[in-house]
VMD Tcl script that draws the C-alpha trace (Angstrom):
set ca {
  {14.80 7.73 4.01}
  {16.82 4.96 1.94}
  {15.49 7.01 -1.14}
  {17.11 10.17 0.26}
  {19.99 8.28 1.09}
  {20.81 6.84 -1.98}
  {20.05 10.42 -3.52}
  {22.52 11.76 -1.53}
  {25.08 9.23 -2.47}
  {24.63 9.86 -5.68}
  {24.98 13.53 -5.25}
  {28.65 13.18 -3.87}
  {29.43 10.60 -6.15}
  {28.59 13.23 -8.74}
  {30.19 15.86 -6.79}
  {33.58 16.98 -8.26}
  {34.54 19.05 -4.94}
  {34.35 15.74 -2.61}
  {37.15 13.98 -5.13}
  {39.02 16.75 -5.17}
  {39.16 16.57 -1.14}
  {39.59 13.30 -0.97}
  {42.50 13.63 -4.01}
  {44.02 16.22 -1.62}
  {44.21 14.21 1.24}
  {45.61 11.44 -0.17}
  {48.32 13.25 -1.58}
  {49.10 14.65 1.81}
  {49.07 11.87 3.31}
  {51.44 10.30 1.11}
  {53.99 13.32 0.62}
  {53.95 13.41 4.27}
  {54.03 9.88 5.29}
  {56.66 8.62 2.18}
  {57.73 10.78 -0.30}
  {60.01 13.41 2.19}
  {60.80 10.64 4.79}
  {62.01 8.16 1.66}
  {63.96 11.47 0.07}
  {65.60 12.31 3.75}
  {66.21 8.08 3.84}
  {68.18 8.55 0.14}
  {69.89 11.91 1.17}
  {70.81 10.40 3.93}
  {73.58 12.63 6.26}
  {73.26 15.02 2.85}
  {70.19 16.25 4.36}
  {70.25 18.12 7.55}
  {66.40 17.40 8.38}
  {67.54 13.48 9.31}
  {71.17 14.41 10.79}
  {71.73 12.13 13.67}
  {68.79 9.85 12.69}
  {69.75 6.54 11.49}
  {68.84 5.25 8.37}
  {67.85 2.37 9.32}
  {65.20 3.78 11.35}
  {63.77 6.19 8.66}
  {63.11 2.77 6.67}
  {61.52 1.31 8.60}
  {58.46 4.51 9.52}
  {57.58 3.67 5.77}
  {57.41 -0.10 5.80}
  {54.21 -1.74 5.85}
  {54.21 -2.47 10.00}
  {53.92 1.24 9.95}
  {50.98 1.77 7.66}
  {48.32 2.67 10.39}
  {50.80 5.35 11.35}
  {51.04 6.84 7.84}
  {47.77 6.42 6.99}
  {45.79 8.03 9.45}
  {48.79 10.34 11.43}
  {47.77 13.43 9.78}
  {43.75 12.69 10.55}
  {43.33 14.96 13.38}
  {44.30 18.24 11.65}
  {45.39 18.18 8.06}
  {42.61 15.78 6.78}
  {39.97 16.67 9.78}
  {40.06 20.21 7.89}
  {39.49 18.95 4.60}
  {36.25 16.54 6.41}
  {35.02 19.63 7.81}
  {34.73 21.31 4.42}
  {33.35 18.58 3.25}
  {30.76 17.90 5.83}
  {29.84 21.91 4.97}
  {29.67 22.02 1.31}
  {27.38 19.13 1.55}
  {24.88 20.03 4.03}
  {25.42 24.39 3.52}
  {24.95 23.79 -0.51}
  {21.18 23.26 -0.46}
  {21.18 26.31 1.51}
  {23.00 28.26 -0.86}
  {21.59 26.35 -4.08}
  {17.90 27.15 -2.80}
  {17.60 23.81 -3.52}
  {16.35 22.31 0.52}
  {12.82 23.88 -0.19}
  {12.58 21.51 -3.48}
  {13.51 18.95 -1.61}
  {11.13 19.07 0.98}
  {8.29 19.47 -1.06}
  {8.64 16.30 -3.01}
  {7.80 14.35 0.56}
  {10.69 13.55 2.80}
  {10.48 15.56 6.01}
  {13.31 17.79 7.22}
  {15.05 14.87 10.10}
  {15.10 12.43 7.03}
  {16.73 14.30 4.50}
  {19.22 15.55 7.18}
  {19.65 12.04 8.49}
  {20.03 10.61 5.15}
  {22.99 13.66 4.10}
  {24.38 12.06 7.43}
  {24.75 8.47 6.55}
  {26.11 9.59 2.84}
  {28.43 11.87 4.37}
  {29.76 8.60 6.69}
  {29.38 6.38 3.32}
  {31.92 8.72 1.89}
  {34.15 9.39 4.86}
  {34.61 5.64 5.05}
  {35.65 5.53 1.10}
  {38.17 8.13 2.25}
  {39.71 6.07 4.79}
  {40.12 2.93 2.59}
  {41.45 4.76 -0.21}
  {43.95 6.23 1.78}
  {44.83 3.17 3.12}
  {45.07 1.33 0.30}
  {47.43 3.91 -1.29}
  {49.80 3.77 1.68}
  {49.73 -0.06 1.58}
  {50.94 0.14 -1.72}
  {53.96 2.61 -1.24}
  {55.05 0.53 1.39}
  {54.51 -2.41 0.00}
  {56.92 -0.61 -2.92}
  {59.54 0.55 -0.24}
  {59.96 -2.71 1.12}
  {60.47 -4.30 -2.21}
  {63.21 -1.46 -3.51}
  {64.94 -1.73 -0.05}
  {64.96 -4.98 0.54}
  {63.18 -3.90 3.87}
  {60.94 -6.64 5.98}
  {57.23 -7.12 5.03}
  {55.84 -7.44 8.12}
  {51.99 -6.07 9.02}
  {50.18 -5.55 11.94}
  {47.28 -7.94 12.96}
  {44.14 -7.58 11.51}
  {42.68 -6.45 14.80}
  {44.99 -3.22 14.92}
  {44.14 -2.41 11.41}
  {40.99 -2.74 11.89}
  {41.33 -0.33 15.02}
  {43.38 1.86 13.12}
  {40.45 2.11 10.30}
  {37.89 2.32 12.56}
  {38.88 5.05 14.79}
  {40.54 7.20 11.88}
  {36.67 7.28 10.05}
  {35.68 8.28 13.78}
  {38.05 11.06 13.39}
  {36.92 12.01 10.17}
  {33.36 11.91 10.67}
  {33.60 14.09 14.10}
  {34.97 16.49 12.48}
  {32.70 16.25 8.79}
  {29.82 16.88 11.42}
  {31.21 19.60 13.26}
  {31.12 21.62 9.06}
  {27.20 20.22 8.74}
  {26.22 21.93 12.14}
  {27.90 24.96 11.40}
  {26.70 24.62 7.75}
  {23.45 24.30 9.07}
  {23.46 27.55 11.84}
  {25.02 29.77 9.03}
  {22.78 28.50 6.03}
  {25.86 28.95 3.44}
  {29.13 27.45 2.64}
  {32.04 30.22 2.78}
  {31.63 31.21 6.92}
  {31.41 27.50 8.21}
  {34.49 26.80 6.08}
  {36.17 29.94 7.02}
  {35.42 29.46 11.08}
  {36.12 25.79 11.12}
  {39.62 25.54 9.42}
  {40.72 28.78 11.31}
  {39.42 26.61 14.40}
  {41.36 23.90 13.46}
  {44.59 25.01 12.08}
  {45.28 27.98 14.66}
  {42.71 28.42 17.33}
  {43.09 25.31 19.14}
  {46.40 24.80 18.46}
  {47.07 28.05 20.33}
  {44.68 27.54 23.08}
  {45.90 24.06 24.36}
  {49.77 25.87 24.21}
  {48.17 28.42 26.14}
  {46.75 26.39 28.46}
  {49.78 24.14 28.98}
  {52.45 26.75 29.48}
  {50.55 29.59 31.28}
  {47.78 27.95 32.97}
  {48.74 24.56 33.64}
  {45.52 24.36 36.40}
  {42.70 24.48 32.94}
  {44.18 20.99 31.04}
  {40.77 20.34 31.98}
  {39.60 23.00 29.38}
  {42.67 21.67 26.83}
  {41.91 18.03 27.23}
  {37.99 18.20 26.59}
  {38.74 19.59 22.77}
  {37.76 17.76 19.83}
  {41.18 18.27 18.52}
  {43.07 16.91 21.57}
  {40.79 14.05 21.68}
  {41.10 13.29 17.79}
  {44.61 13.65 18.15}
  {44.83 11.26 21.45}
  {42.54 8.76 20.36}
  {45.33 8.48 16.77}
  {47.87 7.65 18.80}
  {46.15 4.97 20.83}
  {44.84 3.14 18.16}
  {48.49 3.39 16.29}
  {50.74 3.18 19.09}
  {53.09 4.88 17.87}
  {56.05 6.33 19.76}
  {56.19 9.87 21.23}
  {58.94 11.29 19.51}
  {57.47 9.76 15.69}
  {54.21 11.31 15.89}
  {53.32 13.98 13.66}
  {51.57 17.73 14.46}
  {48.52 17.04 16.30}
  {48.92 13.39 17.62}
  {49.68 13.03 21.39}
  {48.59 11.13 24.62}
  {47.53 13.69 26.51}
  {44.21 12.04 27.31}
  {44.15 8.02 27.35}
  {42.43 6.05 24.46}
  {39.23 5.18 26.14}
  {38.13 8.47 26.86}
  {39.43 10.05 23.69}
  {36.51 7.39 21.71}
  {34.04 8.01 24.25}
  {34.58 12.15 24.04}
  {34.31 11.58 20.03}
  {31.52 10.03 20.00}
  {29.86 12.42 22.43}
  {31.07 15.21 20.06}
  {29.02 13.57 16.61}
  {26.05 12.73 19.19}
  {25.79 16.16 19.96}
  {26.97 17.52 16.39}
  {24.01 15.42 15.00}
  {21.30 16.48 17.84}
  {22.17 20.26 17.19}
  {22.10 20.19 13.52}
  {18.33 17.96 13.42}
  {16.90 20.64 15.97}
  {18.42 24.10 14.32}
  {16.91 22.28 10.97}
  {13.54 21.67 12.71}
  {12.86 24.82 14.12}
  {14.41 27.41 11.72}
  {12.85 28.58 8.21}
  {15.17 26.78 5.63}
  {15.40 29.76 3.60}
}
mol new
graphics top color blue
foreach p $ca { graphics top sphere $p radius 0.5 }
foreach p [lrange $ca 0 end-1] q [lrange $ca 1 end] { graphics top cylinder $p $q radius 0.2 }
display resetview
């Protein structure tokens, strides 16, 4: 399998789609995290977005204690979508290619070449989160410097966390795009089903839930999205009123991990056994 896997890596090394993902997250993440808070910050009470928001305080959501926040606060929806499109081109493109029946004949069996498209897609996932990281360390690293603002971090321990349970985040979702990959055998329908899940289905569904029928949270609060979204602001801390679309407490930070890893055990298990047991063609 290491042959497979290093195969693989090489494939989305290759790959120009996976940059282009990753290019679009990061620039997400950092329009969203520092270029329109640091333009509200310069507007100042110009700009009727921050009117009644102090200054100070807008400064400070882009300084370097922040990072974690900026960094992986838009993880469980805008990013998660562009994992789950990754997770499907990868695995649904040797459907579409025809090119899963080569592979198999040259000698690895079905589990190993799906296990080893696994571990690259996690290889990958964790580049992602680095990068990212690194590129919002740097703007506020930047802001700090023009504004004279304070240079504190947070410990290693909650950066680590923050890392950590942001690839988590990632990779849940990257899986959830290789199973469906995998049960539609192409690219466009997995893609298609799992942003529309993402960006509108469960979004609607847990409002539903909340403000009509209060008595199913239990249905709300078992979604990958709400746990993605709960587990963020655990590991981040942030306050309430700062966190962005998609990041909430409504379930604590223990069982948000434990529900998201239960979701890319049972991702996994699904995709291996559909592989197994259906022609590949």
């Amino acid at each position: 399998m290491l042959g497979s896997y290093r195969a693989e890596v090489l494939k989305l090394r290759k790959r120009s789609a996976v940059w282009v993902l990753f290019g679009a997250g990061l620039v997400l993440s950092l329009i969203f995290g520092y270029l329109l808070p640091y333009l509200g910050y310069a507007t100042g009470d110009e700009n009727p977005q921050t009117d009644g928001v102090p200054r100070g305080e807008i400064l400070r959501g882009m300084l370097p204690e922040r990072v974690m926040d900026n960094t992986i606060g838009g993880y469980p929806i805008f990013a998660g979508a562009l994992a789950l499109v990754l997770g499907a081109i990868v695995v649904g493109g040797e459907y579409t290619w025809g090119t899963l029946k080569t592979i198999l004949t040259q000698r690895p069996g079905r589990a190993a070449v799906l296990a080893a498209q696994f571990l690259a897609l996690a290889t990958m996932i964790a580049v992602w989160v680095l990068g990212i990281f690194a590129a919002c360390a740097l703007c506020s690293i930047g802001i700090a410097a023009a504004e004279n603002g304070s240079m504190d971090w947070p410990g290693v321990t909650a950066i680590l966390e923050g890392l950590a349970g942001g690839w988590l985040v990632l990779m849940m979702w990257c899986l959830a795009g290789a199973v469906l990959a995998v049960a539609f055998r192409n690219v466009a329908l997995p893609i298609g089903l799992g942003v529309v899940w993402i960006l509108g289905i469960e979004t609607l569904l847990a409002g539903v839930v909340s403000s009509l029928l209060p008595d199913l949270d239990v249905v709300s609060n078992a979604l990958p999205g709400t746990n993605a979204g709960s587990l963020v602001f655990a590991v981040t801390g942030m306050a309430a009123a700062d966190a962005p679309p998609g990041v909430h407490d409504a379930v604590g930070g223990g069982r948000a991990l434990l529900t998201l890893l239960a979701y890319c055990a049972i991702f996994a298990v699904l995709a291996a056994w559909t592989t197994r047991r259906r022609d590949v063609t």
